[in-house]
Kinemage of the C-alpha trace (Angstrom):
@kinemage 1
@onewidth
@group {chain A} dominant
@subgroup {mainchain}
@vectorlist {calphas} color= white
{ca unk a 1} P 115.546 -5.487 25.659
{ca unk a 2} L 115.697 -7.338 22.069
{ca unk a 3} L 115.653 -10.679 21.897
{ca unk a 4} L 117.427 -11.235 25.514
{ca unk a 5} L 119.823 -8.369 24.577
{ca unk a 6} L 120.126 -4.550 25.330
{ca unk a 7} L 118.856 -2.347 23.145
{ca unk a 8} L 121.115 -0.068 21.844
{ca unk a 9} L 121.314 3.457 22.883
{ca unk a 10} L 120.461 5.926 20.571
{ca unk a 11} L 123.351 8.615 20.234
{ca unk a 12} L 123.252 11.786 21.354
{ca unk a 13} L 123.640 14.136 18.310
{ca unk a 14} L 123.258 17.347 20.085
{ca unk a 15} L 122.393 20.701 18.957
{ca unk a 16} L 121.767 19.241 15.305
{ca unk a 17} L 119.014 17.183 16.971
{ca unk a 18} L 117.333 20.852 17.932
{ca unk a 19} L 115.093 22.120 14.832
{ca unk a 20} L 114.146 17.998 14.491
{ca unk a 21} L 112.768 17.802 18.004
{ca unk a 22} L 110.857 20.954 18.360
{ca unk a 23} L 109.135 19.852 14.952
{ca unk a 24} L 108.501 16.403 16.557
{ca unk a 25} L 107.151 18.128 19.764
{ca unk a 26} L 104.691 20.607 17.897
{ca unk a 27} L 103.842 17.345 16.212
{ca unk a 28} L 103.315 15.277 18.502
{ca unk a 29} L 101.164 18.156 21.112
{ca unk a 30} L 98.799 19.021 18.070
{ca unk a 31} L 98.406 14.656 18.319
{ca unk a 32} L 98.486 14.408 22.173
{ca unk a 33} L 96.169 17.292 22.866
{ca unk a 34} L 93.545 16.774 20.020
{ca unk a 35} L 92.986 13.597 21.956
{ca unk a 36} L 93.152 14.768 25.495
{ca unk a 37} L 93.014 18.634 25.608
{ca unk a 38} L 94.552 20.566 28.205
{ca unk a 39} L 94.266 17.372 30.633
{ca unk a 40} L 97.072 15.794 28.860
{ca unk a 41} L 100.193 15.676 30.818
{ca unk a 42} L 103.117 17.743 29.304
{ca unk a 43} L 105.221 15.035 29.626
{ca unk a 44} L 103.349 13.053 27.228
{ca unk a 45} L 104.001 15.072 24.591
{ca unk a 46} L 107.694 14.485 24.952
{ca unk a 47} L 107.205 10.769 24.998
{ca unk a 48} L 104.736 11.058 21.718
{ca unk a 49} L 107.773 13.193 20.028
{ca unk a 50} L 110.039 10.381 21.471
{ca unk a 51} L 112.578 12.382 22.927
{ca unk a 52} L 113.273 13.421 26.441
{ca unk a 53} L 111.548 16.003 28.949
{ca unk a 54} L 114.957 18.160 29.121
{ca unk a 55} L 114.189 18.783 25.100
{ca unk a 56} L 110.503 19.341 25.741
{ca unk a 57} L 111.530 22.268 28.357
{ca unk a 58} L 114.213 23.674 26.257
{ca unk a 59} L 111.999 24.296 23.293
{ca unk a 60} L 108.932 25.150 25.448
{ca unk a 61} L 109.518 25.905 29.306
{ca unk a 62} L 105.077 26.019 29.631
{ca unk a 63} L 102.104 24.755 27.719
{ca unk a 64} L 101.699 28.408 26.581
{ca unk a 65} L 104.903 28.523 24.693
{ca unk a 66} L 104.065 25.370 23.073
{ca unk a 67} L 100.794 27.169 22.064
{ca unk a 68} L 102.036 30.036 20.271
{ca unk a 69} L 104.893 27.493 18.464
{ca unk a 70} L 101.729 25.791 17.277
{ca unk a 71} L 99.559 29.576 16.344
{ca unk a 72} L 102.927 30.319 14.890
{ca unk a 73} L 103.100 27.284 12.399
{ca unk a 74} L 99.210 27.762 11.953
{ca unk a 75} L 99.557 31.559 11.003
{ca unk a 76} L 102.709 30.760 8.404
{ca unk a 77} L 99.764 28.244 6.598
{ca unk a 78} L 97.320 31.125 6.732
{ca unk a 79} L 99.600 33.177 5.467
{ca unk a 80} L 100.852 31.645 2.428
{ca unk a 81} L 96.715 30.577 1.959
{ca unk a 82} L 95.435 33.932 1.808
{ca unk a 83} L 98.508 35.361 -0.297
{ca unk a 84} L 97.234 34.829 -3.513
{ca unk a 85} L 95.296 37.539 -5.135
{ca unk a 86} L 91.839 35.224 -5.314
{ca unk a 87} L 92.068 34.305 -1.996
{ca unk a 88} L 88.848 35.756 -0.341
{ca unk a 89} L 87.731 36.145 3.484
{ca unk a 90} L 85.873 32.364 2.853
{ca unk a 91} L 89.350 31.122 2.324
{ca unk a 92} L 90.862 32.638 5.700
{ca unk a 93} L 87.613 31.183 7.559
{ca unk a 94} L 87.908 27.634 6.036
{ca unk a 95} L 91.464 27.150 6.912
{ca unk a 96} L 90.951 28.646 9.925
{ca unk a 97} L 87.676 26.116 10.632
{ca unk a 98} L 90.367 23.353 9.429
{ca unk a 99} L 93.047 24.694 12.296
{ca unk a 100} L 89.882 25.155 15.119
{ca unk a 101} L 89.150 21.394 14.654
{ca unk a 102} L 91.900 20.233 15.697
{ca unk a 103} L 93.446 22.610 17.999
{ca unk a 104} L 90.789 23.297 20.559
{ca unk a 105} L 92.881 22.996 23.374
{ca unk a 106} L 95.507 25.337 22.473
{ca unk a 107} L 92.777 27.867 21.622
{ca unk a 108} L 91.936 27.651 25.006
{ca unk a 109} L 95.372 28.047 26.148
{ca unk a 110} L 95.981 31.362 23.561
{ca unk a 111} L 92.502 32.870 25.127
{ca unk a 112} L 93.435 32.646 28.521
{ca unk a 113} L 95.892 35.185 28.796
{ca unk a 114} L 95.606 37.065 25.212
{ca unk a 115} L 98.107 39.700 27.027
{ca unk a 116} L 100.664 37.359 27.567
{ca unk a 117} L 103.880 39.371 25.163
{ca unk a 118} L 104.245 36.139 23.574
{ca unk a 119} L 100.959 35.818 22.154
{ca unk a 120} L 100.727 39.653 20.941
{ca unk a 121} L 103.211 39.379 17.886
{ca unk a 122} L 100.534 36.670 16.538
{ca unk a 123} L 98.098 39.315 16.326
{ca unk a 124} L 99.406 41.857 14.760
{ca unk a 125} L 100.696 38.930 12.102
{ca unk a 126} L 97.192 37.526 11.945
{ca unk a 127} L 95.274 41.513 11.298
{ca unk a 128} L 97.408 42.253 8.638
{ca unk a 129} L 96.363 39.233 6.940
{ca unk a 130} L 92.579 40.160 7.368
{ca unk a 131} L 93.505 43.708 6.815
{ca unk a 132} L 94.606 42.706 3.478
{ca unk a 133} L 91.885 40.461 2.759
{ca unk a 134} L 89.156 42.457 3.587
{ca unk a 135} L 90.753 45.159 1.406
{ca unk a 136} L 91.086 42.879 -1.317
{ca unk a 137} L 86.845 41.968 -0.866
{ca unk a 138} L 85.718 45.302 -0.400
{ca unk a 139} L 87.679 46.437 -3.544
{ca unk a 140} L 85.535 43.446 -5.370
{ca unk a 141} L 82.490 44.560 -3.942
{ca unk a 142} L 82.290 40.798 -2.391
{ca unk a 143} L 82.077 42.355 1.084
{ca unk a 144} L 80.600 45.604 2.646
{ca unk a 145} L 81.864 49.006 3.259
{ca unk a 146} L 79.979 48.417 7.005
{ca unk a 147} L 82.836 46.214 8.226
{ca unk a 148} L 85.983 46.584 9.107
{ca unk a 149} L 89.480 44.906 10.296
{ca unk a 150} L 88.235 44.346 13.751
{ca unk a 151} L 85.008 42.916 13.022
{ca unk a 152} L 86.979 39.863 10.606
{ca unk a 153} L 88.947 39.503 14.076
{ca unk a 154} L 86.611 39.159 16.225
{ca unk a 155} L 83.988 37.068 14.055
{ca unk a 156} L 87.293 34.730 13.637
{ca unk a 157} L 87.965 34.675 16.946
{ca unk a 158} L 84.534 33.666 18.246
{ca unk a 159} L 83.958 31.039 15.851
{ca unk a 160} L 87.325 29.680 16.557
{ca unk a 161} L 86.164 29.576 20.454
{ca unk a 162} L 82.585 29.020 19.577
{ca unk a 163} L 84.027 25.467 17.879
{ca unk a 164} L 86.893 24.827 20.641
{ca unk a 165} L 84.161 25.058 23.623
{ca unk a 166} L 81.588 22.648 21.169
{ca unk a 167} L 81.463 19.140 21.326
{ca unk a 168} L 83.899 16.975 18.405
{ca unk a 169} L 80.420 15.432 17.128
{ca unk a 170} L 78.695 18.831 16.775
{ca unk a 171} L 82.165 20.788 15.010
{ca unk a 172} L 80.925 20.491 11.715
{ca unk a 173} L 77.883 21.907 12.075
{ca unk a 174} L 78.410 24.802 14.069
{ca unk a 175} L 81.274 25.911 11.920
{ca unk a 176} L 78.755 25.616 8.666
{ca unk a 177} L 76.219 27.593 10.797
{ca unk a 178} L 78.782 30.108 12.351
{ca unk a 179} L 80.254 30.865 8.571
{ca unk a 180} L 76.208 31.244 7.254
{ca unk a 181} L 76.087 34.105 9.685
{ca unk a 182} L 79.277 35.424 8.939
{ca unk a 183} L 78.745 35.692 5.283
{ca unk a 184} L 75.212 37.455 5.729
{ca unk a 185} L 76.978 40.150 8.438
{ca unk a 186} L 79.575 40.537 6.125
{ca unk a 187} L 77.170 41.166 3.074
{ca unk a 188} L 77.197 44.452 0.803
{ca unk a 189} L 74.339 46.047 1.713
């Protein structure tokens, strides 16, 4: 109520409303899960995005599909990061630092069940930008001959659960030590 009268409703604008709520939702989980990881009720992220728990399930029937809409989004910056021609492997691991930070939660959710079919295509998306990278580094002589694809991968992927299992306070320095040790393994040598 306003001022001793009914608020009005908001209309219902239908399928337009679609693309505009699933960007509010992805929104508004990055917000309600950076402050309460994986405890956070689902529901809440429907009432951050301020629409209703029917749109919430439509766009994302379980926290896992809300996950990879988030990886997805996440992978599109990495993407268009790493694209141009002096973008290096530091690049990909800052940005991906940046993304770890705040999206602890939904790394756990992604490492839980790395088999699930809807987490695969992210994958293959994500090793073809560290295949080209690395290609790109080891042409410049900026990184050695001794690794490969899979060893970017998996470096990324344990500093990315490395920060998401550390506490918010201690982030910043585990990613600067974490990236100290990549850059040595990664070395010419």
């Amino acid at each position: 109520m306003l001022n001793g009268e009914e608020e009005p409703k908001r209309p219902n604008r239908g399928p337009a409303a679609g693309p505009g709520n699933r960007r509010a939702l992805i929104t508004a989980a990055r917000e309600v899960y950076a402050i309460d990881g994986l405890s956070a009720p689902f529901s809440a992220v429907a009432k951050r995005a301020g629409v209703g728990q029917g749109s919430l399930y439509r766009h994302f029937p379980d926290r896992t599909a809300l996950a990879v809409a988030v990886f997805e989004e996440n992978l599109i910056d990495l993407e268009a990061v790493t694209a141009p021609a002096e973008r290096t492997i530091d690049d990909l691991l800052d940005r991906v630092v940046d993304q770890a930070m705040v999206a602890t939660a939904f790394i756990e959710l992604i490492t839980a069940d790395l088999y699930d079919p809807r987490i695969a295509p992210l994958g293959i998306r994500f090793r073809s930008v560290v295949a080209t990278l690395l290609e790109r580094e080891q042409t410049l002589g900026h990184v050695g001959a001794h690794v490969d694809t899979e060893d970017v991968m998996l470096a990324v992927g344990m500093l990315a659960t490395a920060l998401a299992r550390t506490r918010d306070d201690e982030r910043a320095d585990v990613a600067r030590r974490a990236r100290a040790l990549l850059r040595a393994a990664f070395a010419p040598r």
